[in-house]
C-alpha positions, 0 to 999 in steps of 0.5 A: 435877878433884876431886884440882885443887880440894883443891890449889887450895885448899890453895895458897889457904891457903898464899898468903893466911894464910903457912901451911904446905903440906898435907904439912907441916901435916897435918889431924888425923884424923877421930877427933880433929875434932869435929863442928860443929853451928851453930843460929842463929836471927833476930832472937832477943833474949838478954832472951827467953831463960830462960838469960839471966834472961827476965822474959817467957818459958821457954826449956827447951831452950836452957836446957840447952844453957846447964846442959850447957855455956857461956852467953856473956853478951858476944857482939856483932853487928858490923852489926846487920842479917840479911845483914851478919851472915851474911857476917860469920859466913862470912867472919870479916870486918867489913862493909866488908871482905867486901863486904856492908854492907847487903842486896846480893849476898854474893860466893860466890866470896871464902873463906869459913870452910865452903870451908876446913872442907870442903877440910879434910875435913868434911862440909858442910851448910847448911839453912833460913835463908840471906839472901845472895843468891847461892847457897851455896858450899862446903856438900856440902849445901844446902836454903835459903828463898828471900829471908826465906821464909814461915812457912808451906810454904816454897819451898826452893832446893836444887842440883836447882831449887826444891820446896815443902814443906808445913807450919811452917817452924821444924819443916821447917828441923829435919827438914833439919837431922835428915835431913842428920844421918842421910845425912852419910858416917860417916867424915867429921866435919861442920859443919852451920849451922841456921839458922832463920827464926824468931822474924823479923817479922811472927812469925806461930807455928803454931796451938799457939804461938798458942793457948800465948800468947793470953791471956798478959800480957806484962810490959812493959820498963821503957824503952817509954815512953822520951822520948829526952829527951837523944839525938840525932836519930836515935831520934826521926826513926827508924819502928821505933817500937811505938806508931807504926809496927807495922802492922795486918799486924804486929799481924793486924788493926787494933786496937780501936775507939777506942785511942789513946795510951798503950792503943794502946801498951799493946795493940800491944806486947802483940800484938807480944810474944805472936806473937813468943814463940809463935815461940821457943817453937816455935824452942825446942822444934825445938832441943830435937828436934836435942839429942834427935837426937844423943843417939840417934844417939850423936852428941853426945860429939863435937859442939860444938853453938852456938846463937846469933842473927844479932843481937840485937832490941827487945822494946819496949825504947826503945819499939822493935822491929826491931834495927840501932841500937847499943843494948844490946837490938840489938846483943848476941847470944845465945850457948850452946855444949856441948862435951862434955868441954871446956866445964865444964858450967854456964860463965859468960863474960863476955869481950867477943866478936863475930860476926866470930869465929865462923868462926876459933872453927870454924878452930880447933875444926877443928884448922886455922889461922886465915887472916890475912884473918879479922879476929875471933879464936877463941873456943876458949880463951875456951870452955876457960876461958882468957881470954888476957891480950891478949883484947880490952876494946873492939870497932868497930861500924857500920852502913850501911843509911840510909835503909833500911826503918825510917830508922834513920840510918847510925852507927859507934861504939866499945863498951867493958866500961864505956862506948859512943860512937855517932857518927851521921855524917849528922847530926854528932851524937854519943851517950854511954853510962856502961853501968855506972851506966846500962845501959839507956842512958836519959842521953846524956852526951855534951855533960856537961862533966864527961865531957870527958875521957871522951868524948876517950879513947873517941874516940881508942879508936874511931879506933885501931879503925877503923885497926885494921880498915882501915875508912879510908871514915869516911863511907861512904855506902851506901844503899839 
């Protein structure tokens, strides 16, 4: 039975990608693969990471991992939304193509970047975080939360039925992950995805976080008070508004008697900002125990180990919080990686990436080729140094879920290295970004005459992706 799913699954790979047979392409041996250790985190903003020049809080851990190795200042999310995301991180493919634009049920049954490692010979293990739905496919190894799951004694979801475990859910995903570290088979190299709960809403850190925040004063992002003088729509009408939508269970309590206006403002996004970084704090501290780890087990010459998030997140910026607009703070990930020996340590990349090449960056770090299906690109020779001369200068964003939990009004867009165009189809309105003169994207220029010429090339960019990409259902109306 075992011998049937290796051939079915090789023959898979002959069909959909024109590869070679197995017997003519031959997976290299173990001792030349490395291991993949993938730590993914929720809703972390790259601006609450130290690496990246936070203004607000330290990430040693991170740090290091940026010191040891390869910080990526330009990685996107495709979808900014948690389980649009994650299908696109298993399947290298855009929304629309892997069949989960918004919280449905991801279909185990499609390839995913995990079926090919494990038929390819790894060992294969997912802990903590997983948002899909369906169950896991394809992992050796399986311990997930059930749905978001709670900071606290998290029930998990394993193949033998559900168990509580008791304590803080950040240092439980890591023991998980620290476990299936020791149990794995020797002989084989693994993939292990981490992928914590942390820092996702309503950021609720352990008593040690907490108390580490408490009295600190979180400077505030120059945009809180944004008046959205010149947008569309779509940010006024939108409730992922500090001032007027974190709630009491957000906050942990109603505010002060008699705050109002800008003190209100001032003393929830306070609220707000210190259970949030108690959060990666303790996040940040967890991966520090996972780099200890492979120290010890003498595991880290041969593992490449990434750390990302599944999006980005507003930290007050725009006067939000939440993620799923196309605004810089939404959109742009955190994204480290070491690999001993490779990576020169201390790299900067600046390339523009995606989420949907994370699983051809593992086909190739895996020594296999990248089936035809995936629509992103390895990121391998970006991570040696090596920008080919055909990488991409431009990349297609949409998002689906309207009118979803926050009412944030369902958009497509095109991000280039200087400019963005948003399309809010519902509405027909349009939004236009210079990101180079206006980075935290205050002036829409849009309807500036004197951007005619500008708004028309990235128009004809935005409609060449999107042929591109096969995503001909240009108003797609998908709600939920």
């Amino acid at each position: 039975m075992r011998w049937q799913l290796w051939a079915f699954t090789v023959l898979t790979l002959v069909l959909a990608s024109g590869l070679r047979a197995a017997d003519e392409a031959p997976a290299p041996a173990t001792s030349q693969r490395p291991n993949i250790l993938f730590i993914m985190s929720d809703d972390h903003a790259v601006h609450a990471l130290s690496a990246y020049g936070s203004q607000i809080n330290q990430t040693p851990h991170l740090d290091r991992l940026a010191r040891e190795g390869m910080r990526c200042d330009n990685v996107f999310a495709t979808n900014s939304i948690c389980t649009p995301s994650r299908a696109t991180i298993l399947t290298g493919k855009y929304s629309h193509k892997n069949g989960t634009p918004v919280f449905n049920r991801f279909n185990p049954s499609q390839p995913t970047v995990v079926k090919y490692l494990q038929a390819a010979g790894y060992h294969t293990g997912v802990v903590g975080k997983w948002h899909l739905t369906s169950q896991p496919t394809g992992f050796d190894r399986w311990s997930i939360l059930i749905d978001q799951g709670p900071y606290v004694n998290p029930p998990l979801l394993e193949p033998t039925g559900r168990r509580v475990v008791r304590g803080y859910t950040t240092d439980i995903i890591t023991d998980l992950a620290i476990e299936f570290l020791q149990q794995r088979p020797p002989d084989k190299p693994f993939l292990l995805m981490c992928q914590h709960k942390a820092p996702h809403r309503n950021w609720q850190p352990d008593a040690k976080y907490k108390a580490m925040f408490a009295d600190k004063e979180i400077p505030e992002p120059s945009t809180l008070r944004d008046d959205y003088a010149t947008r569309t729509d779509a940010i006024r009408e939108c409730r992922q508004k500090v001032l007027e939508d974190l709630s009491p269970h957000d906050t942990k309590g109603p505010p002060p008697a008699g705050l109002a206006g800008d003190a209100l403002l001032k003393w929830k996004y306070q609220r707000y900002m210190q259970d949030y970084l108690a959060c990666v704090q303790s996040m940040d501290d967890n991966v520090g125990r996972l780099l200890d780890f492979l120290d010890q087990a003498g595991l880290r010459e041969n593992t490449v180990v990434i750390y990302t998030s599944d999006q980005g997140f507003f930290l007050g910026d725009l006067g939000l919080y939440d993620k799923r607009f196309m605004y810089e703070p939404s959109i742009r990930m955190p994204f480290l990686v070491r690999w001993p020996g490779v990576i020169q340590p201390g790299a900067v990349q600046k390339a523009m990436a995606i989420n949907a090449d994370f699983a051809p960056t593992f086909m190739e770090l895996a020594g296999l080729p990248v089936p035809e299906e995936m629509q992103g690109r390895s990121l391998v020779p970006l991570l040696r140094g090596e920008r080919p001369a055909d990488w991409r200068t431009s990349w297609y964003y949409r998002y689906y879920h309207d009118p979803g939990h926050h009412k944030t009004a369902a958009h497509y867009g095109v991000r280039t290295e200087t400019h963005k165009l948003i399309y809010f189809w519902r509405k027909d309105q349009w939004e236009m970004y210079d990101l180079v003169r206006d980075p935290h994207e205050q002036r829409n220029l849009y309807n500036d005459p004197t951007q005619a010429e500008t708004v028309a090339r990235l128009k004809e960019e935005l409609y060449r992706l999107k042929r591109e990409l096969q995503d001909d259902d240009q108003f797609a109306d998908v709600a939920s």
